[in-house]
C-alpha positions in Angstrom: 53.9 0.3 -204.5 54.1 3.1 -207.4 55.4 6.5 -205.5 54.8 8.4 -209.1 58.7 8.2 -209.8 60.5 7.3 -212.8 63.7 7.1 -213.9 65.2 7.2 -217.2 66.9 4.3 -219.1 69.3 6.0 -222.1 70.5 3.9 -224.9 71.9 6.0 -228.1 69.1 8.4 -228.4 66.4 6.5 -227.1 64.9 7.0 -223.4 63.1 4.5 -221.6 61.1 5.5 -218.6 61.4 3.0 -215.6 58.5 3.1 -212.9 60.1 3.4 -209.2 58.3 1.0 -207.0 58.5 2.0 -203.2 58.6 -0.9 -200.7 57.0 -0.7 -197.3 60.6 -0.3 -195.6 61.6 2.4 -198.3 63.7 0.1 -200.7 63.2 1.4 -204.2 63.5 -0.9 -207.1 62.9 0.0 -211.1 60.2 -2.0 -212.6 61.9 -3.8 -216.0 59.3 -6.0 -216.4 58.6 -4.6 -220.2 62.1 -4.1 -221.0 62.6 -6.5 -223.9 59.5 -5.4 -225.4 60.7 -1.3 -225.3 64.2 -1.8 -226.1 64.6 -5.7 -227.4 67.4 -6.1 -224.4 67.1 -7.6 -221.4 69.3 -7.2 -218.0 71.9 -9.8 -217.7 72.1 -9.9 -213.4 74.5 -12.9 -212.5 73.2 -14.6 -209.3 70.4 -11.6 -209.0 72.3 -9.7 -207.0 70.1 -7.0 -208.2 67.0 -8.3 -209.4 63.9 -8.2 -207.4 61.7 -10.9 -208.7 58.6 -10.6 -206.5 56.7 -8.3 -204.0 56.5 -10.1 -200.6 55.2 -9.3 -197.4 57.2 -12.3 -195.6 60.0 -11.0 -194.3 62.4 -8.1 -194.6 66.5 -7.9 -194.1 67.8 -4.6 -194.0 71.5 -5.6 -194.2 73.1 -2.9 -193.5 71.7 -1.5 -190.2 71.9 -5.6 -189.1 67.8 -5.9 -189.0 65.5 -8.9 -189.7 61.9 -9.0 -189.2 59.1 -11.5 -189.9 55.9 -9.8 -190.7 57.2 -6.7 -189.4 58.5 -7.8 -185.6 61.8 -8.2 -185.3 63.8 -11.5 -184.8 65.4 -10.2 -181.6 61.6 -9.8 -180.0 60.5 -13.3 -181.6 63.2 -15.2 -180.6 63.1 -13.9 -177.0 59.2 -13.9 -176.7 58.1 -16.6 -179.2 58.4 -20.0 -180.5 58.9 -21.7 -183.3 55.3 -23.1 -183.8 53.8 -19.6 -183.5 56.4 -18.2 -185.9 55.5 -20.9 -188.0 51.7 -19.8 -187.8 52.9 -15.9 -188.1 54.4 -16.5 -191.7 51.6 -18.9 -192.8 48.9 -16.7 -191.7 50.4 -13.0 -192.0 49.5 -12.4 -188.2 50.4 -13.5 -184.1 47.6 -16.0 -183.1 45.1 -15.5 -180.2 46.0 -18.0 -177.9 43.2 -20.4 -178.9 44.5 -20.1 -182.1 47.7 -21.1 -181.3 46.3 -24.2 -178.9 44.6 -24.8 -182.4 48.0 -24.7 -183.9 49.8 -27.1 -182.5 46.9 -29.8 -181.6 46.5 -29.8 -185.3 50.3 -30.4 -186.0 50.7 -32.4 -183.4 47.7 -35.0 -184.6 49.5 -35.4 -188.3 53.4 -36.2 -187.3 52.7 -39.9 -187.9 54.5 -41.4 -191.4 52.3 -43.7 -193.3 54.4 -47.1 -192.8 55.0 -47.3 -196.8 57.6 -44.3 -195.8 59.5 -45.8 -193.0 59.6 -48.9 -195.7 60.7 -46.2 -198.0 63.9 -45.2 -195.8 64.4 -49.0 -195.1 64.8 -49.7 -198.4 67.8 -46.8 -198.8 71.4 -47.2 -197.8 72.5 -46.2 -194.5 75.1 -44.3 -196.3 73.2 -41.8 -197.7 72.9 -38.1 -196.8 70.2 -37.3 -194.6 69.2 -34.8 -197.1 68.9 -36.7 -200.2 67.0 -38.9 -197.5 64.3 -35.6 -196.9 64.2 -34.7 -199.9 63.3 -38.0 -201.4 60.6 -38.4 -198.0 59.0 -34.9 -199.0 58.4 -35.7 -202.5 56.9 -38.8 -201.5 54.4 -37.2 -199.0 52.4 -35.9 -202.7 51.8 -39.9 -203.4 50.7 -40.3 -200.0 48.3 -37.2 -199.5 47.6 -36.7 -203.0 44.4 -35.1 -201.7 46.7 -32.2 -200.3 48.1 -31.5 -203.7 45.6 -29.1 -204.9 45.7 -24.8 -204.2 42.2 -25.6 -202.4 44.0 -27.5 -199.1 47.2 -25.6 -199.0 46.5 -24.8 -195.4 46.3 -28.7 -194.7 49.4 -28.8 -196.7 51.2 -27.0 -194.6 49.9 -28.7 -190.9 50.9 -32.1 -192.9 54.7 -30.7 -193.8 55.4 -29.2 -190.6 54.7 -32.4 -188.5 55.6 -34.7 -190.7 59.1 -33.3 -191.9 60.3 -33.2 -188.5 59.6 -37.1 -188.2 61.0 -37.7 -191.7 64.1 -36.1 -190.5 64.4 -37.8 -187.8 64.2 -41.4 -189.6 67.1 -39.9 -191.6 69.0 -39.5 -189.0 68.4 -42.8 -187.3 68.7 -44.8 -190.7 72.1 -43.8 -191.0 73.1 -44.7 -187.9 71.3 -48.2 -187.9 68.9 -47.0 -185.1 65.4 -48.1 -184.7 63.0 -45.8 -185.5 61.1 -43.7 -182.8 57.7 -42.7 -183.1 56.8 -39.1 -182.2 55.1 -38.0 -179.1 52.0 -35.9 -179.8 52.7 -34.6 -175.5 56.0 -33.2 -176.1 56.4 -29.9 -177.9 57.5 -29.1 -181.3 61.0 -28.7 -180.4 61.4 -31.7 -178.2 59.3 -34.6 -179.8 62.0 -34.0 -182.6 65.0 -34.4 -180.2 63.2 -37.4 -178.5 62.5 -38.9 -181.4 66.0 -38.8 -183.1 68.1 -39.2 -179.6 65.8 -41.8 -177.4 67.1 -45.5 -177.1 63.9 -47.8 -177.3 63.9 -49.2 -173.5 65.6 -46.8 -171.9 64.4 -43.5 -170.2 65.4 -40.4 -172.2 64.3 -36.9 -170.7 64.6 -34.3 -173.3 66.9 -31.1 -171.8 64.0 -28.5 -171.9 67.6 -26.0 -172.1 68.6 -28.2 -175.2 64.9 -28.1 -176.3 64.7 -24.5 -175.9 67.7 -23.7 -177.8 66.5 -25.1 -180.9 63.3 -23.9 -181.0 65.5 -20.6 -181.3 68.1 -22.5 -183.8 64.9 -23.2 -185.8 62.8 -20.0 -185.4 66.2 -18.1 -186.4 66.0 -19.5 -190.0 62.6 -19.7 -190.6 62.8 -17.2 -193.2 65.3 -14.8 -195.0 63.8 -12.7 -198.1 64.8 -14.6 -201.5 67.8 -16.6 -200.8 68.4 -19.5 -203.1 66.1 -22.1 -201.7 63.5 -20.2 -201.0 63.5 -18.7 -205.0 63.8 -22.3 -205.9 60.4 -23.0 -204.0 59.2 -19.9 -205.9 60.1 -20.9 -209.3 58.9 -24.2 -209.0 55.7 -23.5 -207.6 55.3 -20.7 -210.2 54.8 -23.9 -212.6 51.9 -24.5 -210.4 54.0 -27.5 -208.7 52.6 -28.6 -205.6 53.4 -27.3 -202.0 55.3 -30.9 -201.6 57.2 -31.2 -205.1 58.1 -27.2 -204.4 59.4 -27.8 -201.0 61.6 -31.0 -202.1 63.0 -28.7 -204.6 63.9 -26.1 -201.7 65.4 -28.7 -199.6 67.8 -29.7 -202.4 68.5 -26.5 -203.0 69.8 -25.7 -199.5 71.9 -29.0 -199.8 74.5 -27.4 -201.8 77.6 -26.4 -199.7 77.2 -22.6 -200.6 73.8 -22.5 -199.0 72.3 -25.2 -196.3 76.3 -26.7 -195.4 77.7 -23.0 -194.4 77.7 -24.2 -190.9 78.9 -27.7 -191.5 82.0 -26.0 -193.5 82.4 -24.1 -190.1 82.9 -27.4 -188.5 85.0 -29.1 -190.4 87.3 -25.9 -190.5 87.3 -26.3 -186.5 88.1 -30.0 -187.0 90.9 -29.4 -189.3 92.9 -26.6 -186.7 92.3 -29.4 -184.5 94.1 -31.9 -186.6 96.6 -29.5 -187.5 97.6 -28.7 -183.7 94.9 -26.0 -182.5 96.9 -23.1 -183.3 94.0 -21.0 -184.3 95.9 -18.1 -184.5 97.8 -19.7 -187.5 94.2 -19.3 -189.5 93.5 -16.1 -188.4 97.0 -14.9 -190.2 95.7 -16.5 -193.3 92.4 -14.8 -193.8 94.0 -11.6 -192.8 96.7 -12.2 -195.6 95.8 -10.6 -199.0 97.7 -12.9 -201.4 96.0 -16.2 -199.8 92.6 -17.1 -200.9 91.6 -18.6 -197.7 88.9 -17.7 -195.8 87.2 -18.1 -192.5 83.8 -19.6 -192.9 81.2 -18.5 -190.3 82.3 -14.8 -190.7 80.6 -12.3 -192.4 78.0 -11.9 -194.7 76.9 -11.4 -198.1 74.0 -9.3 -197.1 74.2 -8.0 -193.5 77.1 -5.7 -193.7 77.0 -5.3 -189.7 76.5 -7.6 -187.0 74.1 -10.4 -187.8 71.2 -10.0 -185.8 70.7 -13.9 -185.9 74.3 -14.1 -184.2 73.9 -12.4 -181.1 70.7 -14.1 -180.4 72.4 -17.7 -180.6 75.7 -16.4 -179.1 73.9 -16.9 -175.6 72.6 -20.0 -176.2 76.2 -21.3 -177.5 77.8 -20.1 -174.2 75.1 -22.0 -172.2 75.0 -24.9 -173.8 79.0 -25.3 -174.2 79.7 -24.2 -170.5 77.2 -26.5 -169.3 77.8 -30.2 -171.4 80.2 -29.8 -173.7 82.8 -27.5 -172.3 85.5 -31.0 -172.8 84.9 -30.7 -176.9 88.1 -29.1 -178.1 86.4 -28.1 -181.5 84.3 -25.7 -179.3 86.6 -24.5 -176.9 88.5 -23.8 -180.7 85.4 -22.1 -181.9 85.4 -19.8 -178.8 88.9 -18.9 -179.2 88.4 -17.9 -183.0 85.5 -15.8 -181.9 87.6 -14.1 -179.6 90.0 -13.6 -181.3 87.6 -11.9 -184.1 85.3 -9.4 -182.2 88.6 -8.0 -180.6 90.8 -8.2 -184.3 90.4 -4.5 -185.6 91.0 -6.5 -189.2 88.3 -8.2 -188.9 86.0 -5.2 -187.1 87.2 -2.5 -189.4 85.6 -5.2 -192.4 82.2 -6.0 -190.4 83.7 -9.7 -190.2 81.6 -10.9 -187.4 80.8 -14.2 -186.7 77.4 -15.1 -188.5 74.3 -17.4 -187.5 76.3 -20.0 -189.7 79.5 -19.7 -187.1 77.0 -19.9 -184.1 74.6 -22.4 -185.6 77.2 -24.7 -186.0 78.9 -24.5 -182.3 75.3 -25.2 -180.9 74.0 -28.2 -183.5 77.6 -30.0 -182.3 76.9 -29.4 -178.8 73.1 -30.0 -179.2 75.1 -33.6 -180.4 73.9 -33.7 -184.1 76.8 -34.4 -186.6 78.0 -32.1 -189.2 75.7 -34.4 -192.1 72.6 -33.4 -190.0 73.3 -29.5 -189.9 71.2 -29.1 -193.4 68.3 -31.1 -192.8 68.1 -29.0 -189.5 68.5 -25.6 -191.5 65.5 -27.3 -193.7 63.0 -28.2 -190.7 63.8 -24.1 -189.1 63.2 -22.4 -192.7 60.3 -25.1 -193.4 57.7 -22.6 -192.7 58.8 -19.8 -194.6 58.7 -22.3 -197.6 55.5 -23.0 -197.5 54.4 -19.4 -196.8 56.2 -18.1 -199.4 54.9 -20.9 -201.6 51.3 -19.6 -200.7 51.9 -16.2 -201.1 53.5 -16.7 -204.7 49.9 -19.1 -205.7 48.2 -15.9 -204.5 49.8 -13.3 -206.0 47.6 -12.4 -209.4 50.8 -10.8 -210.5 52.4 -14.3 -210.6 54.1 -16.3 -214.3 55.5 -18.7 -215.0 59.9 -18.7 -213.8 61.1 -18.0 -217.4 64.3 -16.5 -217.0 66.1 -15.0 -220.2 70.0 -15.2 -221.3 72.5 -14.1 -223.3 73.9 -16.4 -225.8 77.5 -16.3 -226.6 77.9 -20.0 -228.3 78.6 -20.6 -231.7 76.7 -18.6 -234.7 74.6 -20.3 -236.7 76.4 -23.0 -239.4 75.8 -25.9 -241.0 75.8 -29.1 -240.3 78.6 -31.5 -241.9 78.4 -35.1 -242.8 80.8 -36.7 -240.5 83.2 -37.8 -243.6 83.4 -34.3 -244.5 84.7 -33.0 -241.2 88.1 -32.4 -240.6 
């Protein structure tokens, strides 16, 4: 909101007032938004490091004091109190449901996780060697052609019921496409968390019981990344829905988005770091040296962060779970017991204290999806099914918002002038 503050933008002798708007948290940010048409410049703002695009009521990071809330209550109370459904329900709606709400909630989800059987003919039809997340991607795109009914602003809440239970199953068929797997369908009994692990881990004929511990840890996996401000995916689901795309052409675009290795494969980079020092003898120490040594460009993935400049509130929560989980079924994997040693080695390293280089939700994420037993190709589509829900409410909110145009992002050219054009004979 406007506090009644301005500041003043100076270029040779003319001033420019700039409106201060006032967040709820008290983040202050200088409305530009008629800067070309006062000066005839615009702000050039690589990566928009410092460029608020939208007001949001979502969620809010406050890096440095290590905070992250959803609606206002922080993670650490969610993650210890809720679930991922009624997270999922918090962003959608703005609010906690009553509990019949929530019963609501999840009968409703749990009715639409079916695919229409022109989908699973769809994932037939693709090589077993593709990524699981070309695989989503290409399943989410499809569900507009299926439910073209959903596509309209009018059913956005059906929408989103339709993606969250049926983007669990597409992933799922991912998963089990590429390993030559049968498919299995989803049980409507089990919750959220564990009809996905039944149906990408169950053997048709044989009794599989899903670990309610394993179940339970990634609700929290999931319920961790369920939203996170405007990171790149989620302002790639903004500026395509600011097209007025639908909600399923807008998410696809979100989960190709976090596909790229700088985004959704953080923790997958994590893992194969763990798998090379395993390779390369264990000696962990050996990679600590590196990223402590200023001339080499190496460094550790799964440690800081470009936003929280302390401790990753998403870290400590899974930190918990990563020591269960190891300790209890995967104690024998030498890339965790590697992982432990690194993080060891970090939170006592002043090097890495004196720099806030704490292990991250990517470091952590990682050590549980591998002992959860997911491969390292799988760790993005689960980052996708956790921060589905603050998609599609951030989606919503941006079809809301009256204040809402079209993406059109400016540049500043620094090709050739204008010149003229040259038969080819007379080029030389």
């Amino acid at each position: 909101m406007a506090g009644g503050e301005r500041a003043i933008l100076r270029h040779g002798e003319a001033e420019q007032p700039l409106e201060v708007i006032v967040g709820s948290e008290g983040e202050r940010g200088l409305d530009i938004g008629r800067l070309l048409e006062s000066t005839g410049m615009v702000a050039l703002d690589y990566g928009f490091a410092n460029t608020a695009w939208c007001r949001s009521t979502i969620s809010f990071v406050d890096g440095d004091r290590g905070a992250l809330r959803y609606r206002g209550y922080p993670i650490e109370q969610l993650a210890a109190q809720s679930c991922f459904g009624e997270v999922s329900y918090l962003l959608f709606h703005g609010e906690l449901p009553t509990l019949a709400q929530l019963d609501a909630w999840r009968e409703a989800i749990a009715a639409e996780t079916l695919l229409d059987e022109g989908m699973r003919q769809m994932f037939d039809a693709c090589p077993r060697e593709a990524h699981p997340m070309v695989l989503l991607a290409a399943a989410v795109t499809a569900m507009g052609a299926f439910h073209p009914e959903l596509e309209s602003s009018l059913a956005t809440e059906q929408a989103a019921v339709h993606l969250l239970a049926k983007v669990p199953t597409a992933a799922a068929f991912a998963y089990r496409r590429s390993r030559g797997l049968p498919y299995v369908y989803p049980q409507r009994s089990l919750d959220y968390s564990a009809r996905f692990l039944h149906m990408t881990f169950a053997i048709p004929g044989e009794d599989y019981t899903v670990d309610p511990i394993a179940a339970r840890a990634l609700d929290v996996l999931l319920l961790l990344h369920a939203d996170h401000e405007q990171n790149c995916s989620t302002a790639t689901v903004r500026l395509v829905g600011s097209s007025r795309a639908s909600v399923f052409a807008s998410v696809a675009s979100g989960i190709n988005a976090l596909s790229g290795p700088l985004h959704g494969g953080a923790n997958q980079e994590v893992l194969e770091l763990l798998q090379h020092i395993h390779a390369d003898g264990g000696n962990h120490t050996k990679y600590l040296a590196r990223a402590k040594d200023s001339g080499n460009p190496f460094r550790l993935p799964g440690f800081g962060h470009r936003i929280y400049r302390s401790y990753d509130p998403r870290a400590g929560v899974l930190k918990s779970f990563a020591d269960e989980l190891v300790t209890r079924g995967a104690a024998h994997d030498p890339l965790l017991d590697i992982a432990l040693a690194l993080e060891q080695a970090a939170l006592t390293d002043d090097y890495f204290i004196e720099r806030h280089l704490y292990p991250n939700v990517d470091f952590y994420s990682g050590i549980l999806f591998r002992a959860l037993g997911f491969p390292t190709r799988m760790f993005p589509v689960l980052f996708a099914l956790g921060r589905l829900p603050g998609w599609i409410a951030q989606w919503k909110e941006m079809t809301e918002d009256p204040e809402t145009r079209i993406g059109r992002p400016r540049q500043v050219y620094i090709g050739p002038p204008q010149r003229d054009y040259l038969p080819p004979e007379q080029r030389g």
